[in-house]
Structures are given as structure tokens and as C-alpha cells.
mmCIF file as Biopython writes it, N, C-alpha, C and O atoms, coordinates in Angstrom:
data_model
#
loop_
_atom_site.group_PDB
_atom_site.id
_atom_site.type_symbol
_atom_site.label_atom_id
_atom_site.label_alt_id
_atom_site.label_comp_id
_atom_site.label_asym_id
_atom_site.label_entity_id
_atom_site.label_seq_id
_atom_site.pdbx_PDB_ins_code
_atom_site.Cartn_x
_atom_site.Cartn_y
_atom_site.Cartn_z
_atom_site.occupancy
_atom_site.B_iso_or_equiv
_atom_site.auth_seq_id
_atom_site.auth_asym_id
_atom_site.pdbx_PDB_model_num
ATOM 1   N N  . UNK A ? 1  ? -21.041 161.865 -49.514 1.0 0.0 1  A 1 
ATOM 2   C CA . UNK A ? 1  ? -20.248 161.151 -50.488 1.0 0.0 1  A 1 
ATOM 3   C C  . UNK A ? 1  ? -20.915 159.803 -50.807 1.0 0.0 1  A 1 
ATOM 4   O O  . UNK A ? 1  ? -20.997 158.993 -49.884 1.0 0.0 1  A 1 
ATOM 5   N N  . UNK A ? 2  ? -21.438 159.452 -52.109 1.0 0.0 2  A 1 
ATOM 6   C CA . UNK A ? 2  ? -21.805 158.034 -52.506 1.0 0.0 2  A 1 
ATOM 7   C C  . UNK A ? 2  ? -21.195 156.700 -52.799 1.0 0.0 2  A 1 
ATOM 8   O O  . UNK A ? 2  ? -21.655 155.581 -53.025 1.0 0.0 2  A 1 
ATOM 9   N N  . UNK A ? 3  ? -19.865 157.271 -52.705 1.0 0.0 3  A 1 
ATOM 10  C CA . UNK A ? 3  ? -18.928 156.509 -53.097 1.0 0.0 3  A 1 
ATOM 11  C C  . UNK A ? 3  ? -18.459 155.657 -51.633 1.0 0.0 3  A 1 
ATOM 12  O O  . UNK A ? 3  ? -18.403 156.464 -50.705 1.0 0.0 3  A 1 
ATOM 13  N N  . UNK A ? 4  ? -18.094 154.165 -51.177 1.0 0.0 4  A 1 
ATOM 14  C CA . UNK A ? 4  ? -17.632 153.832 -50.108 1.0 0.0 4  A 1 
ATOM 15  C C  . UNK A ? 4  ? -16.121 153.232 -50.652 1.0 0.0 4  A 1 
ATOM 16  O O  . UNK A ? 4  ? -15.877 153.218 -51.858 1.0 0.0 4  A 1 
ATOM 17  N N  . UNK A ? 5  ? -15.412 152.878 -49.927 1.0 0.0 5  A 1 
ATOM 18  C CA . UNK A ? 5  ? -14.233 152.126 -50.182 1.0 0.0 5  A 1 
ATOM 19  C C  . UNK A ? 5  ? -14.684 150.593 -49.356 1.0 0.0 5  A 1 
ATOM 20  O O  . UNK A ? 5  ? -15.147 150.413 -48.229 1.0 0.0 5  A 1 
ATOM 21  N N  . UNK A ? 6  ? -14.324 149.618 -50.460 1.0 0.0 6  A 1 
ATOM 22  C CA . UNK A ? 6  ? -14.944 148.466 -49.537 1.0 0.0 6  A 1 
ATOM 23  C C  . UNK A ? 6  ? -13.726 147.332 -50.043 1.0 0.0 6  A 1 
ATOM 24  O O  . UNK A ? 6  ? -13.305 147.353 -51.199 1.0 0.0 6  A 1 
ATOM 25  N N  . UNK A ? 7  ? -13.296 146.486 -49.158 1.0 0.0 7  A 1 
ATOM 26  C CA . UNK A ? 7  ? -12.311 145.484 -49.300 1.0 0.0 7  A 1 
ATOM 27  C C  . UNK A ? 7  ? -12.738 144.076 -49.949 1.0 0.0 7  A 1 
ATOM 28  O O  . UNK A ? 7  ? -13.618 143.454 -49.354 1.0 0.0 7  A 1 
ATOM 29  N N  . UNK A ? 8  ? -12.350 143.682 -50.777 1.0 0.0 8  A 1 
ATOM 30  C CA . UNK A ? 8  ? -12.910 142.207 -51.515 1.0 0.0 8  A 1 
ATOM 31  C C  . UNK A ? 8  ? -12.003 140.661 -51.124 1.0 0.0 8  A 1 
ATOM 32  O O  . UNK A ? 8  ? -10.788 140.852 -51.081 1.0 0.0 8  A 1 
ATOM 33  N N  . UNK A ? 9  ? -12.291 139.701 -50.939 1.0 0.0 9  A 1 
ATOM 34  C CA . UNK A ? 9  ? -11.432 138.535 -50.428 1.0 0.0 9  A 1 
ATOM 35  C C  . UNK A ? 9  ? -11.374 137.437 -51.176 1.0 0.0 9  A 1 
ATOM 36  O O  . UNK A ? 9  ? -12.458 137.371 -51.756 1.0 0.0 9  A 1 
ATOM 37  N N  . UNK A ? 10 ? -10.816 136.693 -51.428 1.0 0.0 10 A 1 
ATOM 38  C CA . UNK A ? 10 ? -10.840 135.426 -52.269 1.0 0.0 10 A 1 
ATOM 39  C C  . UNK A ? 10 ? -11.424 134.351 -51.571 1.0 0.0 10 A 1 
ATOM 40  O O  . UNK A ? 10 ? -11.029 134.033 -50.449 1.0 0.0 10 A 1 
ATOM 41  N N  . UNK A ? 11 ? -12.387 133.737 -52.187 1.0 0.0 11 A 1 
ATOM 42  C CA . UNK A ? 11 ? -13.252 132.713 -51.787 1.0 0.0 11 A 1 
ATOM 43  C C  . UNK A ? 11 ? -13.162 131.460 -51.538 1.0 0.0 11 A 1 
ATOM 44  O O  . UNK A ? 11 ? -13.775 130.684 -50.804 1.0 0.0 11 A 1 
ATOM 45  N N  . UNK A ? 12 ? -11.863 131.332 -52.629 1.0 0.0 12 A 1 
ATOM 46  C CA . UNK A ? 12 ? -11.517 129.661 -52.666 1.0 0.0 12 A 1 
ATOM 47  C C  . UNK A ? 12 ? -10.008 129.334 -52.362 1.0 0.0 12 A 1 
ATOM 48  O O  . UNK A ? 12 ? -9.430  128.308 -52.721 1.0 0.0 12 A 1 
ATOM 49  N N  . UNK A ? 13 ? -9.395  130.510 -51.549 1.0 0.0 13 A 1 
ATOM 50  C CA . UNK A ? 13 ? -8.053  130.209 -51.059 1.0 0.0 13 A 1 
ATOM 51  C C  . UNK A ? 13 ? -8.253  129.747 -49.576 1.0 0.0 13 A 1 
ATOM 52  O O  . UNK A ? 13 ? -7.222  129.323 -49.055 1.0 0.0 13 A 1 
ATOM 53  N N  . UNK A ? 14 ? -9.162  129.746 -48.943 1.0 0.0 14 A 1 
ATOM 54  C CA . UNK A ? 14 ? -9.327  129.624 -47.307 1.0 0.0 14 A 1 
ATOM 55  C C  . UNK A ? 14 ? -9.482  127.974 -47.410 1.0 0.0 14 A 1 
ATOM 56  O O  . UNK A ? 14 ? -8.791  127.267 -46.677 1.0 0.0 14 A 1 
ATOM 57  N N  . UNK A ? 15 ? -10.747 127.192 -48.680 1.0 0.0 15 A 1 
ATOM 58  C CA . UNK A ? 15 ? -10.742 125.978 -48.981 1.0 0.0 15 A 1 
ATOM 59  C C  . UNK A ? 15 ? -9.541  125.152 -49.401 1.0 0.0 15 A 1 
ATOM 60  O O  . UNK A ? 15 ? -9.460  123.926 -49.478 1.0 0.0 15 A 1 
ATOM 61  N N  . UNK A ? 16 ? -8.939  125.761 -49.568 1.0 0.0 16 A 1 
ATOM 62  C CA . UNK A ? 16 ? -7.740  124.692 -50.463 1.0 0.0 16 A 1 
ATOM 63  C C  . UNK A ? 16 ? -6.301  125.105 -49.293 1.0 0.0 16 A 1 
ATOM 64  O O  . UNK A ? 16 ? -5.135  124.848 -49.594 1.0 0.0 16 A 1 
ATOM 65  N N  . UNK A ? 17 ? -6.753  125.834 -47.847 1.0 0.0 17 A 1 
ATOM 66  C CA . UNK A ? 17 ? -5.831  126.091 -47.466 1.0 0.0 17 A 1 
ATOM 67  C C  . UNK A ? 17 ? -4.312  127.102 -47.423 1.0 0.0 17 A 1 
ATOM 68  O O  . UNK A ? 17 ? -3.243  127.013 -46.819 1.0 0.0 17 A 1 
ATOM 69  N N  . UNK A ? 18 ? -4.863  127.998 -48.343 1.0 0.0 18 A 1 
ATOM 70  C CA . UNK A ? 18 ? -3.674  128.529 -48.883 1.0 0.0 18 A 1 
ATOM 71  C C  . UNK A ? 18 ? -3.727  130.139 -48.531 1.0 0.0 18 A 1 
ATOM 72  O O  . UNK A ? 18 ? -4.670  130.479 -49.244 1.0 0.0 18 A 1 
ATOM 73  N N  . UNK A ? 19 ? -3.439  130.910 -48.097 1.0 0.0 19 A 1 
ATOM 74  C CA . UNK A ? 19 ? -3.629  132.539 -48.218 1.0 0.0 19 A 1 
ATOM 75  C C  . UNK A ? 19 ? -4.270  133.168 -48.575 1.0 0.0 19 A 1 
ATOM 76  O O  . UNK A ? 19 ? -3.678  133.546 -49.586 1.0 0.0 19 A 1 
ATOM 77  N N  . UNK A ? 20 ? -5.567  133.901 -48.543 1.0 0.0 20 A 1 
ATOM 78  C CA . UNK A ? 20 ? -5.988  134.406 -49.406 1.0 0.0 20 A 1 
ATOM 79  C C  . UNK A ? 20 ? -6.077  135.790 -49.858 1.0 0.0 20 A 1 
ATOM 80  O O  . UNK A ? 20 ? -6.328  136.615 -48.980 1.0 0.0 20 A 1 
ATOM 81  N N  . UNK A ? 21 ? -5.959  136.106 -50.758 1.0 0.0 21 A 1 
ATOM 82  C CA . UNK A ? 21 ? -5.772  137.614 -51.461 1.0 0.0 21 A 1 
ATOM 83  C C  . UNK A ? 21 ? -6.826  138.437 -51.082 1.0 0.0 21 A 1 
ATOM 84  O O  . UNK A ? 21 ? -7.942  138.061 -50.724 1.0 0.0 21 A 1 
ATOM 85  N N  . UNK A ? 22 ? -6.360  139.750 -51.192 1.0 0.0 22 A 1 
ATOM 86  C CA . UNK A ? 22 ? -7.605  140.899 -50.592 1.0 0.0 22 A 1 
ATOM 87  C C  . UNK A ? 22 ? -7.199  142.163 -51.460 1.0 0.0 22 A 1 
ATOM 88  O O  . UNK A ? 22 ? -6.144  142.715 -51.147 1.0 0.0 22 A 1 
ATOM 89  N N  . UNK A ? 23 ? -7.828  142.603 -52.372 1.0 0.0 23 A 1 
ATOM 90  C CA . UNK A ? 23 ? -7.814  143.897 -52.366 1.0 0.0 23 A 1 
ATOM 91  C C  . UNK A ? 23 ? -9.196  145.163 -52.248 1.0 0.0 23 A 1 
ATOM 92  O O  . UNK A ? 23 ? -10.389 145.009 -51.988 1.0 0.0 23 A 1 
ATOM 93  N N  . UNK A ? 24 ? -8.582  146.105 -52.490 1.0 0.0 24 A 1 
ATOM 94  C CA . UNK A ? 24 ? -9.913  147.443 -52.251 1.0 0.0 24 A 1 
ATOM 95  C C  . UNK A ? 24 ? -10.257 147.860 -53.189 1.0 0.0 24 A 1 
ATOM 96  O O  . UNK A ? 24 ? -9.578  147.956 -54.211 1.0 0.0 24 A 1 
ATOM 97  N N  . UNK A ? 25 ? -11.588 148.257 -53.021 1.0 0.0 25 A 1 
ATOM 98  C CA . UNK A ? 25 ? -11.958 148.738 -54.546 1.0 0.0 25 A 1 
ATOM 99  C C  . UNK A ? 25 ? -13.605 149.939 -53.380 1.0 0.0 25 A 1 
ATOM 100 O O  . UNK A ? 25 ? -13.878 150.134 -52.195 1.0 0.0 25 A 1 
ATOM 101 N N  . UNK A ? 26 ? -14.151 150.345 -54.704 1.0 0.0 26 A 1 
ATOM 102 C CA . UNK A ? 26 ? -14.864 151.255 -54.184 1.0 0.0 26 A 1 
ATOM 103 C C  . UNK A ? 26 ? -16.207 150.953 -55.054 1.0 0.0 26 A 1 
ATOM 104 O O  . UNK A ? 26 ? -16.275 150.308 -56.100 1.0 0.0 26 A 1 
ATOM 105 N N  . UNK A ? 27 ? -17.096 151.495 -54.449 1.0 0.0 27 A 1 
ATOM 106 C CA . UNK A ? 27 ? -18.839 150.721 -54.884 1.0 0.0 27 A 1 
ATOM 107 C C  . UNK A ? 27 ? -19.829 152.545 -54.338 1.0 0.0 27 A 1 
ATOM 108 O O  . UNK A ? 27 ? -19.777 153.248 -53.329 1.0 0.0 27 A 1 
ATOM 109 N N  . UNK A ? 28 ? -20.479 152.617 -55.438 1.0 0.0 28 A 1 
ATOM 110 C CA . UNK A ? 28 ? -22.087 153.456 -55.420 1.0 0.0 28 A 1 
ATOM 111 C C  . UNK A ? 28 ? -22.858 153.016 -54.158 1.0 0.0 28 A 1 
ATOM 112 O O  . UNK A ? 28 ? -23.667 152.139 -54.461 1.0 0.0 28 A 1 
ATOM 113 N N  . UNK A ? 29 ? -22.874 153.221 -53.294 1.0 0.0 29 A 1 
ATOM 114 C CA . UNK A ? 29 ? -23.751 152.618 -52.167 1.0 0.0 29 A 1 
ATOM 115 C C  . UNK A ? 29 ? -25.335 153.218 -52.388 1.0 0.0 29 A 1 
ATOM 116 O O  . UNK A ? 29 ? -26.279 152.591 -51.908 1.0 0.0 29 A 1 
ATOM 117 N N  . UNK A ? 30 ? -25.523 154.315 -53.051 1.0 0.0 30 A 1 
ATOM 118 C CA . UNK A ? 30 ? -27.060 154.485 -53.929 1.0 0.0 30 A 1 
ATOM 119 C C  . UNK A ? 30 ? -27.971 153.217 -54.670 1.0 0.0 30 A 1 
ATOM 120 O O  . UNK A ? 30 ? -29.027 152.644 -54.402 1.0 0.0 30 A 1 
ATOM 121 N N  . UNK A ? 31 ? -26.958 153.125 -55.736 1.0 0.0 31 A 1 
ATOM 122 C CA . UNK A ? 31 ? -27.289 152.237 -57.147 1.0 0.0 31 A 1 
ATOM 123 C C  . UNK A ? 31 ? -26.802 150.331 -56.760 1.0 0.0 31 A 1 
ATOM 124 O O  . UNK A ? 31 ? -27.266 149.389 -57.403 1.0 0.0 31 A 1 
ATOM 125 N N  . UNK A ? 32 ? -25.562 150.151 -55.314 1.0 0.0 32 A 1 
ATOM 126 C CA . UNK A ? 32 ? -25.166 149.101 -55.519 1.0 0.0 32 A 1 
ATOM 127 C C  . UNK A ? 32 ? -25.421 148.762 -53.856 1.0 0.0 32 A 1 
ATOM 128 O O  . UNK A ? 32 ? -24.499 148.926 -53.057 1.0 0.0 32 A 1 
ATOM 129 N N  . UNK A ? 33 ? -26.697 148.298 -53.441 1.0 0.0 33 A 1 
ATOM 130 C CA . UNK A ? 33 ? -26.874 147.886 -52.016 1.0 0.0 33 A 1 
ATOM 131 C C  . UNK A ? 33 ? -26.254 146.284 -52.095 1.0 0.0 33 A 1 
ATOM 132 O O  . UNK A ? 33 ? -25.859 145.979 -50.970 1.0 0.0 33 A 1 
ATOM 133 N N  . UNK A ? 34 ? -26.070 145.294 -52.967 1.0 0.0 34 A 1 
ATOM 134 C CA . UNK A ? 34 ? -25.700 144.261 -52.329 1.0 0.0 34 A 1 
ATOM 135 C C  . UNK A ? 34 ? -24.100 143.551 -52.117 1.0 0.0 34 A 1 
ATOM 136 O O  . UNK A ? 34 ? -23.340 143.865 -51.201 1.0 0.0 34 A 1 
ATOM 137 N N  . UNK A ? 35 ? -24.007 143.231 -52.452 1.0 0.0 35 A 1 
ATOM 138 C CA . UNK A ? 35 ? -22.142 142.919 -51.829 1.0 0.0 35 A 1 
ATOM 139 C C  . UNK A ? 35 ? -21.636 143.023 -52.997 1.0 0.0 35 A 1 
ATOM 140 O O  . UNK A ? 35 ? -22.204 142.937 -54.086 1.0 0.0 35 A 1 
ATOM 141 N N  . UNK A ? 36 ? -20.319 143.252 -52.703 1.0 0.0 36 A 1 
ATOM 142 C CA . UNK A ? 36 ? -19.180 143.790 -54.373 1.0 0.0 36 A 1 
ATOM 143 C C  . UNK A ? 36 ? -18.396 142.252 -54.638 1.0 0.0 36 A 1 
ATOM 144 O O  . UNK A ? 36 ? -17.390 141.796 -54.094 1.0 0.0 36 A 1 
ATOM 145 N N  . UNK A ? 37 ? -19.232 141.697 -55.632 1.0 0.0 37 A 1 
ATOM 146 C CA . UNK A ? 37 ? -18.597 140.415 -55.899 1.0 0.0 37 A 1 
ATOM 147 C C  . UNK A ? 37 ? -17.876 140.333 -57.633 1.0 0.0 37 A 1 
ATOM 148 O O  . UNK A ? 37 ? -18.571 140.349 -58.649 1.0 0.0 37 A 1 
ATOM 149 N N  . UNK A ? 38 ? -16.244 140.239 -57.612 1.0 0.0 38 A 1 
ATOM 150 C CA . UNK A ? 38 ? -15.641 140.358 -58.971 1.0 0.0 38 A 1 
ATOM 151 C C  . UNK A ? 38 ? -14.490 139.219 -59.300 1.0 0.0 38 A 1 
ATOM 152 O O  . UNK A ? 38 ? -14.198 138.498 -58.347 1.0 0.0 38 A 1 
ATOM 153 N N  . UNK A ? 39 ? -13.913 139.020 -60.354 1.0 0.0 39 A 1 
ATOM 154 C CA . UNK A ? 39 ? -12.942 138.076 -60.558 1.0 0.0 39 A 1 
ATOM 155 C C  . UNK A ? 39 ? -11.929 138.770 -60.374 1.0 0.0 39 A 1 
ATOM 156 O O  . UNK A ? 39 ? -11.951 139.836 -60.989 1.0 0.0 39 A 1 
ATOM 157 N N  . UNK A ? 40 ? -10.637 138.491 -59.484 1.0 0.0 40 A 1 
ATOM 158 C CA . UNK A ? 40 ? -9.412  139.092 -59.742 1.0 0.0 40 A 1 
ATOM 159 C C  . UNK A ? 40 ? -8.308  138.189 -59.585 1.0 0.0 40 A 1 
ATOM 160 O O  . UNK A ? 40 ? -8.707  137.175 -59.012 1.0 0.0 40 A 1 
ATOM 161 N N  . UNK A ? 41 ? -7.229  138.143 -59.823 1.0 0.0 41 A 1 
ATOM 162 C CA . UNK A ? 41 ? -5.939  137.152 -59.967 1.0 0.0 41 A 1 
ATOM 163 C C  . UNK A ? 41 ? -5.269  137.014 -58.215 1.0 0.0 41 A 1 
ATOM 164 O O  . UNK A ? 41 ? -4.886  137.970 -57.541 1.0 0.0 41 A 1 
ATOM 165 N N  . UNK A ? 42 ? -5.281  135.306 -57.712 1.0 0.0 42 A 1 
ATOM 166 C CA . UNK A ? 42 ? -5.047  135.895 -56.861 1.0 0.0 42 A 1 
ATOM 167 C C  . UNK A ? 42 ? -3.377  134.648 -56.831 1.0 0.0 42 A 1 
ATOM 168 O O  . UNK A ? 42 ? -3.501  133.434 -56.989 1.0 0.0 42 A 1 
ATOM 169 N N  . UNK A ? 43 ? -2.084  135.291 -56.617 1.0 0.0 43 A 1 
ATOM 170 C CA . UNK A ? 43 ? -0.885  134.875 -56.473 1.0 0.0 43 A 1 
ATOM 171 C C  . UNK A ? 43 ? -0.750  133.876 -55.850 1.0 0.0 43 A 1 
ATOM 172 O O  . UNK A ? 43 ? -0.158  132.958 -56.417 1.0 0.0 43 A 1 
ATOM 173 N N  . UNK A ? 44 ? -1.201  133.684 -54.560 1.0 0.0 44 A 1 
ATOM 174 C CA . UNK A ? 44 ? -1.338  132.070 -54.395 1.0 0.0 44 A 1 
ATOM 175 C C  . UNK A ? 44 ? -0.952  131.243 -54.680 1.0 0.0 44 A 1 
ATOM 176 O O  . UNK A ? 44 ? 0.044   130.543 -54.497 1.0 0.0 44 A 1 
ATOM 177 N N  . UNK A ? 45 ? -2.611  131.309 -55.693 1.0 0.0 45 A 1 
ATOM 178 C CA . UNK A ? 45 ? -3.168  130.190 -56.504 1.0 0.0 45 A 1 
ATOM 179 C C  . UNK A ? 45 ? -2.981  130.339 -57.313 1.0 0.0 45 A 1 
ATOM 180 O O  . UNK A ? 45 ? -3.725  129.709 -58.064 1.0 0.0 45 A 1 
ATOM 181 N N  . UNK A ? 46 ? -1.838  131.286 -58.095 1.0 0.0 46 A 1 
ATOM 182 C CA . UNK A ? 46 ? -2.025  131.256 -59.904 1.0 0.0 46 A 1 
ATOM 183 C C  . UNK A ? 46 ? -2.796  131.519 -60.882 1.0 0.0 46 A 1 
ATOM 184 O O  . UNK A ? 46 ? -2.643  131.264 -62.077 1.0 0.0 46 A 1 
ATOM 185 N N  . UNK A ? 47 ? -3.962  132.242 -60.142 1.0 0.0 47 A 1 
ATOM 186 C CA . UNK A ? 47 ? -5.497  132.224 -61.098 1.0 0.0 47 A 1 
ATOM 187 C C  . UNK A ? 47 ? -6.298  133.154 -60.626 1.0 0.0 47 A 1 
ATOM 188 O O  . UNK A ? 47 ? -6.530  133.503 -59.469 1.0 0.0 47 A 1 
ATOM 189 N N  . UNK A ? 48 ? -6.706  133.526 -61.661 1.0 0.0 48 A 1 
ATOM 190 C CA . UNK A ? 48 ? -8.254  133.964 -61.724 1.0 0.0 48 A 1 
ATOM 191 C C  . UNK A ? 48 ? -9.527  133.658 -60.474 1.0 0.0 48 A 1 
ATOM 192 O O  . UNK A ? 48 ? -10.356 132.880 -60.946 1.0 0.0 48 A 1 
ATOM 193 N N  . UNK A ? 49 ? -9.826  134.018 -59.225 1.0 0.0 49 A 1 
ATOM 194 C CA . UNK A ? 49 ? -11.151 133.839 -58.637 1.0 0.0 49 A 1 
ATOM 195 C C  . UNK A ? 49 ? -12.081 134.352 -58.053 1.0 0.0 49 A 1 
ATOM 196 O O  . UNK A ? 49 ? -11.698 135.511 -57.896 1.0 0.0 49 A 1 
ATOM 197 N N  . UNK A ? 50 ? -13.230 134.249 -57.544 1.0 0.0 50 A 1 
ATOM 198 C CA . UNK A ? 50 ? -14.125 134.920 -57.375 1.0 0.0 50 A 1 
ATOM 199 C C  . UNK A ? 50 ? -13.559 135.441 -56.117 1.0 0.0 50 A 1 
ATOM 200 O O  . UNK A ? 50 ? -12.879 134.667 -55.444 1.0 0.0 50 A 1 
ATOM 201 N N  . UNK A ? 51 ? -13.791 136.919 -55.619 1.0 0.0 51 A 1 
ATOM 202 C CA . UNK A ? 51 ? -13.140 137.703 -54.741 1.0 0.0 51 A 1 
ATOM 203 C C  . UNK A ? 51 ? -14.853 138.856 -54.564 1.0 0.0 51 A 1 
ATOM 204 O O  . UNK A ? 51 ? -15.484 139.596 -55.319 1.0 0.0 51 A 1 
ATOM 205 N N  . UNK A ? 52 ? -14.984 138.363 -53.034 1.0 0.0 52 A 1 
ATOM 206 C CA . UNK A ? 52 ? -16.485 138.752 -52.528 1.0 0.0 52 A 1 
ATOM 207 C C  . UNK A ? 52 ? -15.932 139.944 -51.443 1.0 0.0 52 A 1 
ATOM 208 O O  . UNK A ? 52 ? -14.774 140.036 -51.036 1.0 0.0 52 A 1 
ATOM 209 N N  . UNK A ? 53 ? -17.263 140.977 -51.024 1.0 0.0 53 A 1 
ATOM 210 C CA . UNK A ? 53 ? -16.726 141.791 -50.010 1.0 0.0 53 A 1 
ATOM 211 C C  . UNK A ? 53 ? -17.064 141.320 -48.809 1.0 0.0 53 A 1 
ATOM 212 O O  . UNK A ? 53 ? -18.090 140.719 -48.492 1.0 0.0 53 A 1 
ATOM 213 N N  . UNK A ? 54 ? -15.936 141.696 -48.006 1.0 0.0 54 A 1 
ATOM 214 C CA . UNK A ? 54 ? -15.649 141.075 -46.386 1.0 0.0 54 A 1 
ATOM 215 C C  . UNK A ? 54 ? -16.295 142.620 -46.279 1.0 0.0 54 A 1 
ATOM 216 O O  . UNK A ? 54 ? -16.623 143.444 -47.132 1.0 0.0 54 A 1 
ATOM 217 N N  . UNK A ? 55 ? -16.328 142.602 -44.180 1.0 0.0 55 A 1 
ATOM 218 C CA . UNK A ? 55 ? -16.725 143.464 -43.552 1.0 0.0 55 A 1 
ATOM 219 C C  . UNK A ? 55 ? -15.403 143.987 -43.275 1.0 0.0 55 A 1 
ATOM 220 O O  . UNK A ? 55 ? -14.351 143.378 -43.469 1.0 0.0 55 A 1 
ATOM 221 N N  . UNK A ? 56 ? -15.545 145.305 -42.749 1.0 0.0 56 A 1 
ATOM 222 C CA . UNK A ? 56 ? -14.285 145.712 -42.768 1.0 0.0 56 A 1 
ATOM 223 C C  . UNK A ? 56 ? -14.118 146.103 -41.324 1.0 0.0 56 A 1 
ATOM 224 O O  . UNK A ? 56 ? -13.042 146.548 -40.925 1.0 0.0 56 A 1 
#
């Protein structure tokens, strides 16, 4: 199977102290060797931020 399931974290909620959001998403481990980095909304904070993959 090429497909992995990999978990993403919010970057700038741990700085400002506050919770930070996590969700899952899934990545080509063929075509996509380096980390799954995307914007997603995180409740928190009210906004839009960069959300990188943790180890799982």
C-alpha cells in the first residue's frame, strides 16, 4: 500500500501557549518522502496555520 495515514500539528499554538490542533490526513510515501506540511483552521486560535507532521 503507498498510501500512509500521517497526523499533522499546529505550529504556533504551543508558542502562544494555547492547545494545539491535530488532525490526519494521508500522503504517497513513493512521490512524497518529506514531511506533510499544510494550512488548516485551528479553533483555538481562530485562524488559519501552518499544521506540520508529528511522529506518530
Amino acid at each position: 500500500m503507498p498510501r500512509e495515514t500521517v497526523i499533522i500539528e499546529c505550529t504556533e499554538a504551543r508558542k502562544e501557549g494555547k492547545r494545539p490542533s491535530r488532525y490526519m490526513t494521508t500522503r504517497n510515501k513513493k512521490t512524497m518522502q518529506e514531511k506533510v506540511e499544510k494550512m488548516k483552521y485551528n479553533p483555538s486560535l481562530r485562524r488559519r496555520t501552518l499544521h506540520r507532521e508529528i511522529k506518530a
